[in-house]
BALOBA-1460 file (C-alpha; in Angstrom, 3 decimals):
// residues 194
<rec num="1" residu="x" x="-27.220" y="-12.192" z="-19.303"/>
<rec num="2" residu="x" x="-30.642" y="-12.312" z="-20.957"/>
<rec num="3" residu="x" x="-32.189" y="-14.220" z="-23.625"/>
<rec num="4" residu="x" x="-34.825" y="-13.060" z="-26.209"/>
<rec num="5" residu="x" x="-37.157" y="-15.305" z="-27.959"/>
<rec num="6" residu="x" x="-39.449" y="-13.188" z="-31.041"/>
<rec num="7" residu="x" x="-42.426" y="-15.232" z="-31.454"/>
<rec num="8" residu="x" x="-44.264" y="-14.202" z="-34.878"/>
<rec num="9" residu="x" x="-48.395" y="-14.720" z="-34.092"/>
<rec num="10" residu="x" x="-49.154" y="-14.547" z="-37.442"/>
<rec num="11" residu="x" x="-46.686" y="-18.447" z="-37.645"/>
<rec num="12" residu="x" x="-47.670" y="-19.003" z="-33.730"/>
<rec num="13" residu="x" x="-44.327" y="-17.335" z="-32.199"/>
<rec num="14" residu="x" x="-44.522" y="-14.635" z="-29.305"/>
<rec num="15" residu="x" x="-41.792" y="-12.262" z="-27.987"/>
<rec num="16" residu="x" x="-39.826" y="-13.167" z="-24.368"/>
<rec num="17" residu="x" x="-36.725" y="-11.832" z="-22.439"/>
<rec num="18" residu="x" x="-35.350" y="-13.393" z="-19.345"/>
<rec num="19" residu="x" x="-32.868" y="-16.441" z="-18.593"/>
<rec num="20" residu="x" x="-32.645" y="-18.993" z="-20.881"/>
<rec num="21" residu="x" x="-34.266" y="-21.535" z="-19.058"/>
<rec num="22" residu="x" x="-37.000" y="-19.199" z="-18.480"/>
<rec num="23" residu="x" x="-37.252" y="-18.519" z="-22.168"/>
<rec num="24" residu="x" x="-36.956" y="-22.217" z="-22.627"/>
<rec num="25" residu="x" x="-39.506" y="-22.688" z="-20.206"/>
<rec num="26" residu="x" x="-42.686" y="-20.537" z="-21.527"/>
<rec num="27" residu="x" x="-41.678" y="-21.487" z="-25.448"/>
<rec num="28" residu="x" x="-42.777" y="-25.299" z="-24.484"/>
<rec num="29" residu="x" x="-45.497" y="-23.664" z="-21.970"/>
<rec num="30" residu="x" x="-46.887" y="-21.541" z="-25.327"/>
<rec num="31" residu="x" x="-46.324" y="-24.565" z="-27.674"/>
<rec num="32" residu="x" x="-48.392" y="-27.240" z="-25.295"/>
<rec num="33" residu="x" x="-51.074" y="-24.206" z="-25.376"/>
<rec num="34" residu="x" x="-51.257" y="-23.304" z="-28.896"/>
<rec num="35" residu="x" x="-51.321" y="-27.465" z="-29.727"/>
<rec num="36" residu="x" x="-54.164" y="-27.899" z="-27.421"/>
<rec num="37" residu="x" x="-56.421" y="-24.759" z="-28.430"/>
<rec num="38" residu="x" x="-55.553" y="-24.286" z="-32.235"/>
<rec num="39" residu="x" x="-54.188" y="-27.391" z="-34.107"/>
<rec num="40" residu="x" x="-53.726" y="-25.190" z="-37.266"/>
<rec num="41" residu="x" x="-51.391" y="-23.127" z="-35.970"/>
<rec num="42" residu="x" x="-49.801" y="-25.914" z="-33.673"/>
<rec num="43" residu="x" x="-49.103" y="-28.009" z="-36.517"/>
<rec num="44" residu="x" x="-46.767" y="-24.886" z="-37.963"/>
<rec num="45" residu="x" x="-44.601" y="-24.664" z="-34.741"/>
<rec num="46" residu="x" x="-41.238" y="-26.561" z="-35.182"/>
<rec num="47" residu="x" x="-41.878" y="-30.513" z="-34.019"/>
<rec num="48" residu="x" x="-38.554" y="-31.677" z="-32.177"/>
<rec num="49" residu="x" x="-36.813" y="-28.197" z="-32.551"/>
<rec num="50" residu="x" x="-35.879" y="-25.649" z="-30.011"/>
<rec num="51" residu="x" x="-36.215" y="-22.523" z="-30.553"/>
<rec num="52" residu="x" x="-33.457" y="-19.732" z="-31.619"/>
<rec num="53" residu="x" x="-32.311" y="-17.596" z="-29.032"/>
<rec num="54" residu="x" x="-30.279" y="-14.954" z="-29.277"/>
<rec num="55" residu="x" x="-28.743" y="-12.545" z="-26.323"/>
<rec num="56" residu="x" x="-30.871" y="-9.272" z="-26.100"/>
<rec num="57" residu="x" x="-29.525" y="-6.263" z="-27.152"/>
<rec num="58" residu="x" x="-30.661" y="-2.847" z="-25.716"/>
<rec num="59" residu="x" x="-33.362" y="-0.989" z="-26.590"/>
<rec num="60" residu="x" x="-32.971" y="1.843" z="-28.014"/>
<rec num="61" residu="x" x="-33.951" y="5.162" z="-26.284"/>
<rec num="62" residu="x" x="-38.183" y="5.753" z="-26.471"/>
<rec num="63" residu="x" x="-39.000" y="8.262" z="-28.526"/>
<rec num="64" residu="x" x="-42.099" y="10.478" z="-27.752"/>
<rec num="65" residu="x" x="-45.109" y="9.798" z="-29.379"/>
<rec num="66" residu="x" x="-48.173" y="12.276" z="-29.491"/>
<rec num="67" residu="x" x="-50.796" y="9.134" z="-28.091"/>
<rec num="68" residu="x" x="-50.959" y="8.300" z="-24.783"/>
<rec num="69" residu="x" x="-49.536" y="4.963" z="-23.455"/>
<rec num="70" residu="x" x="-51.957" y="2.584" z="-23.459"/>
<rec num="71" residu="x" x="-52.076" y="-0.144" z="-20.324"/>
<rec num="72" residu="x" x="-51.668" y="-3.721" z="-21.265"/>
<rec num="73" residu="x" x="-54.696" y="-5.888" z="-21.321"/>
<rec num="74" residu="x" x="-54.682" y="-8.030" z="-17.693"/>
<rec num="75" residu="x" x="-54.459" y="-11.837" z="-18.878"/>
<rec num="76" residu="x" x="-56.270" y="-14.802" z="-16.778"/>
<rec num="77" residu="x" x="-53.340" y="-14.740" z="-14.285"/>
<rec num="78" residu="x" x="-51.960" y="-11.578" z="-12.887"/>
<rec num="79" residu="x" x="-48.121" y="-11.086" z="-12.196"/>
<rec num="80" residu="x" x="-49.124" y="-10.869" z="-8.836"/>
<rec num="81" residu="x" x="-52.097" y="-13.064" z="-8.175"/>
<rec num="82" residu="x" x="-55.694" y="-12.643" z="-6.359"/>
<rec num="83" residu="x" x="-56.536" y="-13.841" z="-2.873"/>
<rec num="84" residu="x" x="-58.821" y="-16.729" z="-2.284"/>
<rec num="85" residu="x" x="-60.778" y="-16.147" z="0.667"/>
<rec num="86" residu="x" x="-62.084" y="-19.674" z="0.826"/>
<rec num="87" residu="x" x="-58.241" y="-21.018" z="1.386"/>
<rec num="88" residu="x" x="-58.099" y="-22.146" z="4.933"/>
<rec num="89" residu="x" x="-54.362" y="-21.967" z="5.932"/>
<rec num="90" residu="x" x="-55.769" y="-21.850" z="9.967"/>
<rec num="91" residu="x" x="-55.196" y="-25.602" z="10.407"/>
<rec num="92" residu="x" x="-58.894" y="-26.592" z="11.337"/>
<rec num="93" residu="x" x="-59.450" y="-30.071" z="11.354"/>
<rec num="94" residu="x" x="-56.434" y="-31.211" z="12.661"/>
<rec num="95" residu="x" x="-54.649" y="-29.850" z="9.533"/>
<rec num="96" residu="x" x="-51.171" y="-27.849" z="10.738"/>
<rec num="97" residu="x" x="-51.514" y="-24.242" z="9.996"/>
<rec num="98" residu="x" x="-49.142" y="-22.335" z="7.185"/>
<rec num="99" residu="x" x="-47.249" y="-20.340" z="10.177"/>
<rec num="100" residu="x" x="-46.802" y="-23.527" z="11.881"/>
<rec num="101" residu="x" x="-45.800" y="-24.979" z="9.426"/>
<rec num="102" residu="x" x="-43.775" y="-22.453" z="7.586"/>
<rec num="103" residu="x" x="-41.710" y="-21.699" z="11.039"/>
<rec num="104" residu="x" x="-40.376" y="-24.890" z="10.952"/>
<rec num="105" residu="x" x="-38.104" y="-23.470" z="8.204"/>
<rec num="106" residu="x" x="-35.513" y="-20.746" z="8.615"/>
<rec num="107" residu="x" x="-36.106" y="-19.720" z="5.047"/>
<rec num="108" residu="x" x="-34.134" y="-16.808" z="3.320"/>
<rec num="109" residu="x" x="-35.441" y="-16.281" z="0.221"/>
<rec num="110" residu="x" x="-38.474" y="-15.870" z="-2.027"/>
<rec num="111" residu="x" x="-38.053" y="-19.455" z="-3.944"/>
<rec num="112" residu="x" x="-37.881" y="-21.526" z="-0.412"/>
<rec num="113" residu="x" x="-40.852" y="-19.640" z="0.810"/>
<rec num="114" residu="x" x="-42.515" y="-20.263" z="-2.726"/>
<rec num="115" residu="x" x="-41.066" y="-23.891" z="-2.144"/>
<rec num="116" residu="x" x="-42.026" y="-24.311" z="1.261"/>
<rec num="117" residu="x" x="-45.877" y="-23.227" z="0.433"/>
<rec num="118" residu="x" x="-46.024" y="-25.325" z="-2.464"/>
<rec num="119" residu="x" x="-45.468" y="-28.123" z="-0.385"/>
<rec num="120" residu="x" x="-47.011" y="-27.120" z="2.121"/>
<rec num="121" residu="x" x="-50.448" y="-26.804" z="-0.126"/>
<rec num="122" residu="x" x="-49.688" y="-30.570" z="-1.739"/>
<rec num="123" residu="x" x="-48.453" y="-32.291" z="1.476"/>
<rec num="124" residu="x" x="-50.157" y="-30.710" z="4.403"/>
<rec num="125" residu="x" x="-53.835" y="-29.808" z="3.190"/>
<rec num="126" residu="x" x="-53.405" y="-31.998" z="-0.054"/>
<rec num="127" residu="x" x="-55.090" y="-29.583" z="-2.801"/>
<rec num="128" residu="x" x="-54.514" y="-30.541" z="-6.370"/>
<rec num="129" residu="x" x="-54.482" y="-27.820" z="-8.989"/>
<rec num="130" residu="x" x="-52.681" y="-25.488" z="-7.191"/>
<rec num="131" residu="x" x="-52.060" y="-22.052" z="-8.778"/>
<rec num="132" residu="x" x="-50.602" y="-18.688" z="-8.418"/>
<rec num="133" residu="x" x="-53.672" y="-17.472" z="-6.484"/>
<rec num="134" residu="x" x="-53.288" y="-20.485" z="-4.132"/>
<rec num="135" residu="x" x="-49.365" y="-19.184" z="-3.192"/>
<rec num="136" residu="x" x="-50.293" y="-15.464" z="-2.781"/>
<rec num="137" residu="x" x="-52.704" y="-16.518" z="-0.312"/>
<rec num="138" residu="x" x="-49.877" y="-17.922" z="1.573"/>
<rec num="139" residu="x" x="-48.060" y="-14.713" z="1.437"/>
<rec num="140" residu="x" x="-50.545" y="-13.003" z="2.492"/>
<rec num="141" residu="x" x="-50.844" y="-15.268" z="5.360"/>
<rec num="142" residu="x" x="-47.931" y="-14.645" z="6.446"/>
<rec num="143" residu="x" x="-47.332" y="-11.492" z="9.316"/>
<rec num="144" residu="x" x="-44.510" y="-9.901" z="8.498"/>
<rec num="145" residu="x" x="-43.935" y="-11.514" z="4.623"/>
<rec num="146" residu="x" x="-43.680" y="-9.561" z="1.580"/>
<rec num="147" residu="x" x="-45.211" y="-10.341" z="-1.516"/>
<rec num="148" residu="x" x="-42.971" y="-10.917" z="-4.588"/>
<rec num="149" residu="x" x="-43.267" y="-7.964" z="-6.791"/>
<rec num="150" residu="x" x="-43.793" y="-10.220" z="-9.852"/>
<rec num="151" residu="x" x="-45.109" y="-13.726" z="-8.241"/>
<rec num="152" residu="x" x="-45.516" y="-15.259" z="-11.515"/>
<rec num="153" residu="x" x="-41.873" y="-14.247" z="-12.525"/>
<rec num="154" residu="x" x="-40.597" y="-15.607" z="-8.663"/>
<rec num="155" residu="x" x="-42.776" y="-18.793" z="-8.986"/>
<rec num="156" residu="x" x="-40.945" y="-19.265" z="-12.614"/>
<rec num="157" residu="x" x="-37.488" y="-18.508" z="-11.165"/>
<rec num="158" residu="x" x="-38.493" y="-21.544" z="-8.311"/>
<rec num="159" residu="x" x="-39.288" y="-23.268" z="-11.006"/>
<rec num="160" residu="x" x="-35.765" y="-23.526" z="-13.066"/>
<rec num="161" residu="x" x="-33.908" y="-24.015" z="-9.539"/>
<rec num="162" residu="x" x="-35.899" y="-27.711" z="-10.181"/>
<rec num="163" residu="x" x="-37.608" y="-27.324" z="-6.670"/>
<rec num="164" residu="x" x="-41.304" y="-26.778" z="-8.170"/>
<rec num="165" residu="x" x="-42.991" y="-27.718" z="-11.855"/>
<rec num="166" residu="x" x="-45.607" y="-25.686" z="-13.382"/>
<rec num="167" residu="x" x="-47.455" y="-27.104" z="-16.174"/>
<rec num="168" residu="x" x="-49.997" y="-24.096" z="-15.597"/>
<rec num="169" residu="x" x="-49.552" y="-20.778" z="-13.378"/>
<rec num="170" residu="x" x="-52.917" y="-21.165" z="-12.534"/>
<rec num="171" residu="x" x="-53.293" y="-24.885" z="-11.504"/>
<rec num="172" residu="x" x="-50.426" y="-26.462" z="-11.709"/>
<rec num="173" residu="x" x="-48.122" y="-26.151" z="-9.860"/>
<rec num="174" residu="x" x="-46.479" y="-29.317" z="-7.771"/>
<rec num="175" residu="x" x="-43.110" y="-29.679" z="-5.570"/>
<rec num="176" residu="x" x="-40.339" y="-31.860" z="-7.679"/>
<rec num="177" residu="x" x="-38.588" y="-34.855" z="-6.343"/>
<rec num="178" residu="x" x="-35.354" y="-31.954" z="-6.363"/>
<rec num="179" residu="x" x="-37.662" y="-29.700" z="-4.171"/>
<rec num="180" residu="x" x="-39.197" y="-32.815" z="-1.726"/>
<rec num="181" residu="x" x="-35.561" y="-33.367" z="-1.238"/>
<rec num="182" residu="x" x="-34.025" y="-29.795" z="-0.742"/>
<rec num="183" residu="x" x="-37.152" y="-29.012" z="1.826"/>
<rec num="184" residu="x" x="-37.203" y="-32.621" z="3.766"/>
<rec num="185" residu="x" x="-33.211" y="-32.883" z="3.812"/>
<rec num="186" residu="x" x="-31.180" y="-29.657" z="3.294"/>
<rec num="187" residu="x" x="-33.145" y="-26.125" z="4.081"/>
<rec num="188" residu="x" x="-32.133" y="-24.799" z="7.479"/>
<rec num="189" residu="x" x="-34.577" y="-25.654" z="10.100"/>
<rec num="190" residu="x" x="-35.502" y="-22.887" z="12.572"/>
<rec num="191" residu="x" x="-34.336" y="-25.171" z="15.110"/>
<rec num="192" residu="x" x="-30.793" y="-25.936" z="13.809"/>
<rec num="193" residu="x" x="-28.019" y="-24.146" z="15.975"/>
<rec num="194" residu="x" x="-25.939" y="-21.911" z="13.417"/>
């Protein structure tokens, strides 16, 4: 089941559609924004309120229209990401590379492998302000590995399992005490006899 959230701009609300947590999730994520870029309209947003969510109904059918469809505008972060070419994932300097590292694991989904290189970035080369760019760069890294078709929306899905935190898609994004635990103590390990 979906939630939809209709944010007004014009009173500081935007529209969103996905889980609940998700929904949840970006309403703070917009309200931490607006209050730290425009007061005015920050100080219009509901204090200790959540918001009001509804289920989403269906859309009704498109109709034609005589314009073309336009594309949407790309914002600062992609759905997808950009690779940084000045990541090293090789393990030079007596770091342990991302393959090494990664086939520790015997990882079956997107939100372990989104988990795993998380920590990975925090733990093993210790970057701060890790982003979305920093995590397709793993997958990318990766023989073999496809890339999420919507990273941001996988990276947000990791996120309401509790393994990972993101204060900001594009630098911040840390491994939770839920995800140290679920990577050090209960993923598979490609060494564990099945």
């Amino acid at each position: 089941m979906t939630t939809k959230l209709i944010i007004d701009l014009s009173r500081g609300l935007i529209e969103v559609e996905g889980s609940e947590a998700f929904v949840e999730k970006i309403y703070q994520d917009f309200r931490a924004q607006i209050s730290a870029n425009n007061a005015p309209i920050a100080k219009q947003l509901p204090d200790q309120h959540k918001p009001i969510i509804a289920p989403s109904k269906p859309s009704p059918s498109p109709t034609k229209s005589k314009s073309p469809p336009t594309k949407p505008k790309k914002t600062a972060s992609s759905a997808s990401g950009s690779f940084l070419k000045d990541l090293d994932l090789s393990g030079s300097g007596g770091k342990t590379s991302l393959r090494e590292y990664s086939s520790r694991f015997a990882f079956k989904s997107n939100m372990e492998r989104n988990l795993i290189f998380t920590y990975y970035l925090q733990n093993e080369l210790e970057l701060d302000d890790i982003g979305i760019n920093h995590i397709f760069s793993c997958y990318r890294n990766m023989p073999g590995t496809k890339i999420p078709g919507n990273l941001k929306q996988s990276l947000y899905d990791t996120s309401s399992k509790g393994w990972i935190a993101i204060t900001s898609i594009d630098s911040g994004i840390t491994v939770s005490t839920a995800g140290i635990n679920y990577l050090e103590h209960d993923i598979p390990k490609s060494n564990d006899k099945e």
